[in-house]
PATOR-657766 format. One record per residue (C-alpha): residue in three letters; x, y, z; residue number from 1. Coordinates in pm, whole numbers, plus 32768, in hexadecimal, padded with zeros to 4 digits. Example, Ala and Ser with C-alpha at 12.3 -4.5 7.8 and 13.67 -1.06 7.14 Angstrom:
BEGIN
ALA, 84CE, 7E3E, 830C, 1;
SER, 8557, 7F96, 82CA, 2;
% end
This chain:
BEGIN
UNK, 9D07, 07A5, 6EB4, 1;
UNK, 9DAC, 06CE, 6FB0, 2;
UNK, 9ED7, 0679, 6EE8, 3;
UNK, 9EF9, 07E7, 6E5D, 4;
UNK, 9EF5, 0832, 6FE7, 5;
UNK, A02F, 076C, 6FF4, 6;
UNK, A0F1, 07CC, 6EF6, 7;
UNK, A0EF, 0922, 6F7A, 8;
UNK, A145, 08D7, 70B0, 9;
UNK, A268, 07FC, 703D, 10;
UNK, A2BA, 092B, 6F52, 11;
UNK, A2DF, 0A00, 709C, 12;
UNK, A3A4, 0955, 7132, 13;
UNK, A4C4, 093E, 702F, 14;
UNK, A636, 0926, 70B7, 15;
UNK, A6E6, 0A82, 7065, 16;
UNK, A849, 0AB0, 7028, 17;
UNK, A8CF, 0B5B, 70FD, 18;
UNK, AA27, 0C1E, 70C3, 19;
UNK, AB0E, 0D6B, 715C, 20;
UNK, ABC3, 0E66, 707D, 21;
UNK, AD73, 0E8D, 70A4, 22;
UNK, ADF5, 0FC5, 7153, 23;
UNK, AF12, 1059, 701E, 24;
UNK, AF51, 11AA, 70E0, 25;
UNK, AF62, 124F, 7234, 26;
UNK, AFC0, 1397, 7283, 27;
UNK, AFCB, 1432, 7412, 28;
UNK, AF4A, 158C, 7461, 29;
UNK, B044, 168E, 7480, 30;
UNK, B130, 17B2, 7424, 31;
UNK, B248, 16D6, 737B, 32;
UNK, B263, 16AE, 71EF, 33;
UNK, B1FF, 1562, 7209, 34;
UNK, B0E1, 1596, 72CC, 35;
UNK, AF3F, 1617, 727B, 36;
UNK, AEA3, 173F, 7332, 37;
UNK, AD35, 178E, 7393, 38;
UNK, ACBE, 18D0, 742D, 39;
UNK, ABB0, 18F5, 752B, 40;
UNK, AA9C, 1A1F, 74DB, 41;
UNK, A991, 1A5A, 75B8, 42;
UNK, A8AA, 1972, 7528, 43;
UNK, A98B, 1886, 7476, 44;
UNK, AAEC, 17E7, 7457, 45;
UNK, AB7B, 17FD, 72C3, 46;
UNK, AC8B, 1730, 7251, 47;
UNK, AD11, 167F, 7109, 48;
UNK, ABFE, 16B1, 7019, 49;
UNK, AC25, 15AC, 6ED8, 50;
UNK, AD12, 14CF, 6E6F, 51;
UNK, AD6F, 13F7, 6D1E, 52;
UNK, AE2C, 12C7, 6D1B, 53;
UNK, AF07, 1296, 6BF2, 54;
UNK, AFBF, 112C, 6BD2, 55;
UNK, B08E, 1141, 6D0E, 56;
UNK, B07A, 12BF, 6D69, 57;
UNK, AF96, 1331, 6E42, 58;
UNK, AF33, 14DE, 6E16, 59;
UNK, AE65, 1585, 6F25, 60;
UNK, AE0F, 16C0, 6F5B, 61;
UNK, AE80, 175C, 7082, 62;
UNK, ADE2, 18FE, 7087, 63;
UNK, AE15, 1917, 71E6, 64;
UNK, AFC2, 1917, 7170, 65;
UNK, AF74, 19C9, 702F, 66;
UNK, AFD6, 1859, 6F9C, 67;
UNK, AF87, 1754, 6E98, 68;
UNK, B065, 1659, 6F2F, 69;
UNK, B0CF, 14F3, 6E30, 70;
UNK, B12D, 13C9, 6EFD, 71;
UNK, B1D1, 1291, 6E9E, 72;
UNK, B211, 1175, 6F77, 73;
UNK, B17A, 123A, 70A4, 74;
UNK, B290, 1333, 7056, 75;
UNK, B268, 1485, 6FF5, 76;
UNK, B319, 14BE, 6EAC, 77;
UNK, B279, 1624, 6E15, 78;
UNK, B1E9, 174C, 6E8B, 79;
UNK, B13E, 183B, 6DD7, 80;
UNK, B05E, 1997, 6E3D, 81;
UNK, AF1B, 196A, 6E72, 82;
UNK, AE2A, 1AA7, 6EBE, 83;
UNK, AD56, 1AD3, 7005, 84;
UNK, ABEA, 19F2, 7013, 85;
UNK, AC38, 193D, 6EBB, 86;
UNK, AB58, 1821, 6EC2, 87;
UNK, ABD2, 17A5, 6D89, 88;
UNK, ACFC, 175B, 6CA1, 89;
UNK, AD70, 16F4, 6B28, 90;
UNK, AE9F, 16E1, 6A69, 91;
UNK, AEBA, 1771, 68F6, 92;
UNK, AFA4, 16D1, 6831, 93;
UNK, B0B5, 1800, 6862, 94;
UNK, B08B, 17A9, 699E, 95;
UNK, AFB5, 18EC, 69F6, 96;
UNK, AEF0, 1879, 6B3D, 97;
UNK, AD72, 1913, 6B49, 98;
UNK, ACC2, 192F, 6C7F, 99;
UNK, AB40, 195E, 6C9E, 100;
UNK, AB1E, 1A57, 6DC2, 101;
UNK, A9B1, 1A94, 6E2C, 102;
UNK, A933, 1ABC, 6CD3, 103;
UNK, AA63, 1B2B, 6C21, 104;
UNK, ABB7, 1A88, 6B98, 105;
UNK, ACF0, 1B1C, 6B9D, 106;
UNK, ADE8, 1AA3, 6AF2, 107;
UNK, AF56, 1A9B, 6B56, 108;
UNK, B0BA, 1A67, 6AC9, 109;
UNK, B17B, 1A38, 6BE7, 110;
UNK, B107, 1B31, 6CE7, 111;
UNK, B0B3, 1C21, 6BE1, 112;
UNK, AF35, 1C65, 6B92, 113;
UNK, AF38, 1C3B, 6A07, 114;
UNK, ADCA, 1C43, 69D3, 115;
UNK, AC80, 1C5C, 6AC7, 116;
UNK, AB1E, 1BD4, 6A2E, 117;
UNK, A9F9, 1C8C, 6AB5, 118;
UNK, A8B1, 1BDA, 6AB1, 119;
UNK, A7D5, 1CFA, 6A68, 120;
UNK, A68A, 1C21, 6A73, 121;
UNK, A6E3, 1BED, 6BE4, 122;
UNK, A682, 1A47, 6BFF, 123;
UNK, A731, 19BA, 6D4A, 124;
UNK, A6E9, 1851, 6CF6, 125;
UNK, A81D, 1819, 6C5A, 126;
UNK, A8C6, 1683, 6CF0, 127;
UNK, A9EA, 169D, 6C2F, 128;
UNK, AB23, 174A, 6B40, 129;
UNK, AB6D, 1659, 6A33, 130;
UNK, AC34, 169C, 6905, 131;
UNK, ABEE, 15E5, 67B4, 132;
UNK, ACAA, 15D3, 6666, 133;
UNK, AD7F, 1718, 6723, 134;
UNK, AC0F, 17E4, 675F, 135;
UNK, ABD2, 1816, 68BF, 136;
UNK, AA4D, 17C0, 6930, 137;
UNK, A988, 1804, 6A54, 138;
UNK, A89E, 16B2, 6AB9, 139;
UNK, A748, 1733, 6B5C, 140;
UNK, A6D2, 1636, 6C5F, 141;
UNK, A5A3, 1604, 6B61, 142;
UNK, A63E, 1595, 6A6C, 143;
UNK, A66D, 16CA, 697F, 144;
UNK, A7E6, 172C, 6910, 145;
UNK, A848, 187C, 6929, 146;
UNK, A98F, 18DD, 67FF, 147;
UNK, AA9C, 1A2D, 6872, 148;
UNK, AAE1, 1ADB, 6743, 149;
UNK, AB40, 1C52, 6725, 150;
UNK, AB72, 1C63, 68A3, 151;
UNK, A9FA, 1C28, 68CD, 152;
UNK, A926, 1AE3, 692E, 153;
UNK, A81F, 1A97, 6805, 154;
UNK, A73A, 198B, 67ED, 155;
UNK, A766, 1855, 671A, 156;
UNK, A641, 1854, 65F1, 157;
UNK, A6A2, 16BF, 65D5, 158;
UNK, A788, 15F2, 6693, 159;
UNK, A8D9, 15E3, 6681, 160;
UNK, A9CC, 14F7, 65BD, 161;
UNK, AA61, 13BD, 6656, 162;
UNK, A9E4, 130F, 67A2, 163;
UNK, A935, 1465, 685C, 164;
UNK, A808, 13F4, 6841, 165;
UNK, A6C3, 14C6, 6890, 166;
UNK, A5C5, 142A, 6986, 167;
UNK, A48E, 1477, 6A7C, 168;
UNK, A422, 1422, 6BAE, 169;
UNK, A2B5, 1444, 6C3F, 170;
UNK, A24C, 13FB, 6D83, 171;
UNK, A0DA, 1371, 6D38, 172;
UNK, A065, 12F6, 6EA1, 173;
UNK, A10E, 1275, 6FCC, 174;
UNK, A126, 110D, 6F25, 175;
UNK, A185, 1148, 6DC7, 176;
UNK, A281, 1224, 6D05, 177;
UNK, A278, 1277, 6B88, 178;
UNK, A3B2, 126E, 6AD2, 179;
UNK, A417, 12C3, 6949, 180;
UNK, A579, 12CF, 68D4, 181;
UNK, A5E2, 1355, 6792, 182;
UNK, A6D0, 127E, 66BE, 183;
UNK, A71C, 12F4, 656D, 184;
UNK, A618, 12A5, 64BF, 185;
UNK, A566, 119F, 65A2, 186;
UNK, A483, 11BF, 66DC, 187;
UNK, A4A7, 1110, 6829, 188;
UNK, A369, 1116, 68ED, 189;
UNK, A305, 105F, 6A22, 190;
UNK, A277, 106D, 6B7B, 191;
UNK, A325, 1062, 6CBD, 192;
UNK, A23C, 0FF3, 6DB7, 193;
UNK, A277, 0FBA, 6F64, 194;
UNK, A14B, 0EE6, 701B, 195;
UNK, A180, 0F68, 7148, 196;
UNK, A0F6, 10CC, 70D6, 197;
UNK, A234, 114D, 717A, 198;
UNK, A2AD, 11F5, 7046, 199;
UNK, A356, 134E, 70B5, 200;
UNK, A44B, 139B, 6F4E, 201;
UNK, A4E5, 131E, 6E53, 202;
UNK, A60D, 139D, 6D81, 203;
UNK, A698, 12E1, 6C43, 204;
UNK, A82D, 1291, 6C4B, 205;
UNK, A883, 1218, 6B0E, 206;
UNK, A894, 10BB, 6A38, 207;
UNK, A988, 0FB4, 6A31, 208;
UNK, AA01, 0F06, 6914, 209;
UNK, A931, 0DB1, 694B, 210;
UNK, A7D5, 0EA1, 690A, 211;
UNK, A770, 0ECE, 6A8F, 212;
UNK, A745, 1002, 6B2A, 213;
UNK, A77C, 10A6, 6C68, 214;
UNK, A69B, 118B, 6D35, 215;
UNK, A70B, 125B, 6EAB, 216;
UNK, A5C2, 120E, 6F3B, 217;
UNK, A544, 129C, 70A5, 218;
UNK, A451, 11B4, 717C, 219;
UNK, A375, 1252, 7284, 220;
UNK, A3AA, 1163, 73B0, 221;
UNK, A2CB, 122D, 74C7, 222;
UNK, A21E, 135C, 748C, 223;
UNK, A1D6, 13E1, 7608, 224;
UNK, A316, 140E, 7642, 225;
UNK, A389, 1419, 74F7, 226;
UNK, A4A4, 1322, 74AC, 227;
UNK, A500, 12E4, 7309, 228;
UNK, A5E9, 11CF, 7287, 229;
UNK, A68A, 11C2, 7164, 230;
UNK, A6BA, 10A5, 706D, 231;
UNK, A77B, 1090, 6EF2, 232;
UNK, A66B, 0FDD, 6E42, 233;
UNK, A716, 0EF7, 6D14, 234;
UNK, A5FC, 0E88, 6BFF, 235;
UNK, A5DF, 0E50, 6A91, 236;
UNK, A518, 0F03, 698E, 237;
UNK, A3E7, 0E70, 69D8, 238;
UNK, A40E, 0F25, 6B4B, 239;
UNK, A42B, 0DBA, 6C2F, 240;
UNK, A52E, 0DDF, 6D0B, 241;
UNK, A63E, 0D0D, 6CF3, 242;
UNK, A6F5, 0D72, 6E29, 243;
UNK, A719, 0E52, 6F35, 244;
UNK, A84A, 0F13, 7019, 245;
UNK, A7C3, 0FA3, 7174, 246;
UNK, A884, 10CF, 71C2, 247;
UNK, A8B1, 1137, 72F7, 248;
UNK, A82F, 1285, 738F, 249;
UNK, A9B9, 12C7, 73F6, 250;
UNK, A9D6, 1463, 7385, 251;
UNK, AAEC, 14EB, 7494, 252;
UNK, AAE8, 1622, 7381, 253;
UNK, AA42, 16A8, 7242, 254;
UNK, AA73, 1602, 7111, 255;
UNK, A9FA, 168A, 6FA4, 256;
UNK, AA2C, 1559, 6EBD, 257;
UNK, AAAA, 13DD, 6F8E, 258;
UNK, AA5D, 12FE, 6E7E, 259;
UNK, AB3B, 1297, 6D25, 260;
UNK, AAA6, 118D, 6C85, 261;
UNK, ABAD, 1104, 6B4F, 262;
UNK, AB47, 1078, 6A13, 263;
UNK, AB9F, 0F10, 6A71, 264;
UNK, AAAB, 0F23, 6B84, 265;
UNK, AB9D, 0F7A, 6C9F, 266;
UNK, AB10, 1074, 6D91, 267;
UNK, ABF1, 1160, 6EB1, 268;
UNK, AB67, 11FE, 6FB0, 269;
UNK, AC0D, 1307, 7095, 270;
UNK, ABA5, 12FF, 720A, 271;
UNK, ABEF, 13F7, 72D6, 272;
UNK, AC33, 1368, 744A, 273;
UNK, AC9F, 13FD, 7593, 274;
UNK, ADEF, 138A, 7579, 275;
UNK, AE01, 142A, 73ED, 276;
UNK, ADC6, 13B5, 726E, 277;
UNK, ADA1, 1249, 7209, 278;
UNK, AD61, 11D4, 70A0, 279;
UNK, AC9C, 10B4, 7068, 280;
UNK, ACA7, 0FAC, 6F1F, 281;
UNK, AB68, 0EEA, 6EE8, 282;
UNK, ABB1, 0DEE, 6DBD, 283;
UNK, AA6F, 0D9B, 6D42, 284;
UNK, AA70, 0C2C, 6C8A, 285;
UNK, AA1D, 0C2C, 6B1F, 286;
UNK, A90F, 0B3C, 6B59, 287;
UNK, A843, 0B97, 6C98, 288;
UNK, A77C, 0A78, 6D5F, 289;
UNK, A644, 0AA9, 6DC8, 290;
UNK, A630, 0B75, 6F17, 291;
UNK, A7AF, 0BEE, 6F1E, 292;
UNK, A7ED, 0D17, 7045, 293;
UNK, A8F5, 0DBD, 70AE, 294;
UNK, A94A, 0E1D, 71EF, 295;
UNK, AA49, 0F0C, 72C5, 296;
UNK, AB3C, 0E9B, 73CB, 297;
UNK, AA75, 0EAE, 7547, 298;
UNK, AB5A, 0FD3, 7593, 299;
UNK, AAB7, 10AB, 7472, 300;
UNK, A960, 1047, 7512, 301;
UNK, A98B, 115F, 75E0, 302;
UNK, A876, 1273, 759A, 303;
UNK, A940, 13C7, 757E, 304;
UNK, A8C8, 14FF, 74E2, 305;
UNK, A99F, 1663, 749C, 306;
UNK, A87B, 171D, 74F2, 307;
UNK, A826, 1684, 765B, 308;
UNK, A89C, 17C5, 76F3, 309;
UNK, A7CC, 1871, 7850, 310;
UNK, A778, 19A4, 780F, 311;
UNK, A805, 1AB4, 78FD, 312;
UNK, A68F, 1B1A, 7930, 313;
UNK, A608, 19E9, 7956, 314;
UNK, A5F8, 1A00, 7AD9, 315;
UNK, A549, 1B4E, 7ABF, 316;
UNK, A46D, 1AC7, 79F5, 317;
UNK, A431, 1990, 7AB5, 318;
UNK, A303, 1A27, 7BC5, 319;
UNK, A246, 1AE3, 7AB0, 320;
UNK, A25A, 199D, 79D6, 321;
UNK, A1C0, 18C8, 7B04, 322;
UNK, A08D, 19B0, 7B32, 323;
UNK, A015, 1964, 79D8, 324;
UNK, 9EF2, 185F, 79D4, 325;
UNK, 9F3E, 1715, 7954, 326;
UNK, 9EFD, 166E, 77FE, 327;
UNK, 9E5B, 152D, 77A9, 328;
UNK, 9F3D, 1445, 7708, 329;
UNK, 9E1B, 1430, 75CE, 330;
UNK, 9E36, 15B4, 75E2, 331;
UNK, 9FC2, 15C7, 7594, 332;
UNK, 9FEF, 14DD, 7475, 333;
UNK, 9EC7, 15A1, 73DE, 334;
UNK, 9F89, 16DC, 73FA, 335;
UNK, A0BF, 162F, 73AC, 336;
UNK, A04A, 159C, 7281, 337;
UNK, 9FBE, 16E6, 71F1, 338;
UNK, A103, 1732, 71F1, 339;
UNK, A183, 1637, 712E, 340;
UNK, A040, 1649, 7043, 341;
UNK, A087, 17B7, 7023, 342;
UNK, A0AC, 1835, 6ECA, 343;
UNK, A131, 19C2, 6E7F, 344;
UNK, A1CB, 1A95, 6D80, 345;
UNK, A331, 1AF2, 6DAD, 346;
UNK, A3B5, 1C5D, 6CFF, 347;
UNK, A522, 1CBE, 6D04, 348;
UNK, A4EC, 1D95, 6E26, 349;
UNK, A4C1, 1C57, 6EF7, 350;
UNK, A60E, 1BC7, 6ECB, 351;
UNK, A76B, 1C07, 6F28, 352;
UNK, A88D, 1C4C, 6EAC, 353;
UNK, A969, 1B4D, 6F20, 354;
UNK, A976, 1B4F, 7097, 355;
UNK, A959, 1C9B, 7158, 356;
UNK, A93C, 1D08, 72B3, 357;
UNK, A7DF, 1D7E, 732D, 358;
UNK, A7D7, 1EA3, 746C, 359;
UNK, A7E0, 1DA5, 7567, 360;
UNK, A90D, 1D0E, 74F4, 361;
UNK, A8A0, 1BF0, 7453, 362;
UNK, A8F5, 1B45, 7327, 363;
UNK, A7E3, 1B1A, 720F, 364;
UNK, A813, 1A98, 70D1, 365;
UNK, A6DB, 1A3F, 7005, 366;
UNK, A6BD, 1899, 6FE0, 367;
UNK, A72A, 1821, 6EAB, 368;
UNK, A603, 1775, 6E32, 369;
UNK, A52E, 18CD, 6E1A, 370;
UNK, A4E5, 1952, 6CCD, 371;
UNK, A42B, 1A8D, 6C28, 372;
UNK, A2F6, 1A03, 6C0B, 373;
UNK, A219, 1919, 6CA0, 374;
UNK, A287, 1838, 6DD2, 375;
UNK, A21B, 1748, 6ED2, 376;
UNK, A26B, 173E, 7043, 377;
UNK, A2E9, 1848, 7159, 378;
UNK, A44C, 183C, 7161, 379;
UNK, A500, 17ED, 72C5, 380;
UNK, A4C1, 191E, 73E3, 381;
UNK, A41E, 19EE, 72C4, 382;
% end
């Protein structure tokens, strides 16, 4: 027992490699070409919403300037129109560009609207636009692909040809995650499992080339306030983890997708920061030590959040608030956690379409992750 003792505490206590990711692209707020803008709503600031790096050109969406903007040596070198609160972009190969707005796509050749996809099942957990062998698909954050044929969104009976891959996600407990991924004709199975019982989500990336996947994982660091970090988890099929990247909680504005992972195992990630839009490149090494971690310059350490706005009532507020009898600390993360526990039924008359503006003014667009059916957890200032 002794010497099992030991080994597990010389097994703790492994060096880790430690390693930062290169900066490829940085773009200043502003009303010039070459600059990004972000808009401030009530509740919110919005700005660039994806991007896609392809060899040495950089695309981002830019809505707030109606723009899909290609850069190339931290030079703009093409502009194209891009329609108000797209979240998301593709290319076809004649060079039609597709935009998933709210729920919808429209399509455009140039600034013309050629064709607009209506999603008549109404699911708002659509991640991404992707097009594959020229057939545009919608990516569900659970996994399921979504095909736009006939200017209407259908569901796929099997999954689609090539690499998109169909997968699923389950959040089991606060220590341990169940994940299946559809390959062809093979399934990938495993458990992804925290010790700390800190587990707050998980959402699957992709896979590289050398068999290891990649998972956007959020880690409940206090509860009472509540304070989440978030990590890119790297393991194999089997589930260990290989590696990890801590990302920091650095969100000057809204962002809909801010992760690209390529083939090779090459992952970008688009911060948005108070002095505008950096790209990061982590190059992950085809063989991974034991304990390898990423980390973020000390100047992205900085905790910033786009929603971190006072509200204009909050004074008024403030007296009525303070004649309210306290709560045990044992009281609050019960209620909190029944409302992560929470499980309800979502109809289409719950959702959105796309972001709209509610009598007060406010902005609301319905999360992402939501979908007709059954869910778990009380979205943000529901």
């Amino acid at each position: 027992m002794r010497i099992i003792s030991i080994l597990l505490l010389l097994i703790s206590h492994l060096p880790t490699s430690s390693f930062q990711p290169a900066e490829v692209f940085h773009a200043n707020w502003g009303q010039e070409q070459v600059n990004l803008s972000y808009r401030t709503d009530p509740a919110m600031r919005f700005g660039p919403q994806s991007f896609k790096v392809e060899d040495s050109r950089i695309k981002i969406l830019d809505p707030v300037n109606n723009s899909l903007k290609v850069f190339q040596n931290n030079r703009l070198v093409e502009k194209y129109f891009a329609p108000d609160n797209a979240k998301s972009f593709a290319i076809k190969e004649n060079q039609n560009i597709a935009y998933l707005v709210g729920r919808d796509v429209h399509e455009y050749s140039s600034r013309e609207l050629v064709h607009k996809y209506i999603n008549k099942e109404k699911f708002a957990n659509v991640k991404d636009l992707q097009v594959n062998e020229n057939q545009l698909l919608l990516r569900n954050n659970d996994g399921t692909l979504r095909q736009l044929t006939d200017r209407s969104i259908k569901a796929l009976d099997k999954p689609a040809p090539g690499d998109l891959r169909t997968y699923n996600v389950k959040l089991k407990s606060r220590s341990e995650a169940d994940f299946t991924l559809q390959k062809e004709d093979t399934k990938i199975h495993c458990q992804l499992t925290q010790k700390d019982n800190n587990l707050g989500a998980v959402r699957y990336l992709g896979e590289d080339n050398h068999q290891r996947l990649y998972f956007d994982v959020d880690i409940i660091e206090n509860e009472v306030p509540l304070k989440v970090s978030r990590q890119i988890w790297i393991t194999d099929y089997s589930g260990q983890k290989l590696g990890r990247i801590y990302i920091p909680s650095h969100y000057y504005t809204s962002i809909h997708n801010d992760l690209e992972l390529k083939e090779e195992g090459t992952i970008y990630h688009m911060l948005s920061s108070e002095d505008g839009i950096h790209i990061f490149k982590w190059e992950i090494p085809e063989e991974i030590k034991a304990g390898l971690e990423g980390h973020y310059p000390e100047k992205y350490q900085k905790q910033i959040h786009f929603n971190n706005f006072k509200d204009k009532s909050e004074s008024s507020l403030k007296k009525k608030v303070e004649t309210l009898g306290s709560v045990s600390r044992d009281k609050a993360l019960q209620i909190a956690d029944s409302y992560v526990q929470h499980e309800w039924t979502c109809t289409a008359d719950n959702l959105t379409d796309g972001t709209v503006t509610a009598p007060d003014g406010y902005k609301i667009d319905t999360p992402d992750w939501i979908q007709i059916g059954e869910n778990q957890k009380i979205p943000y200032k529901w």
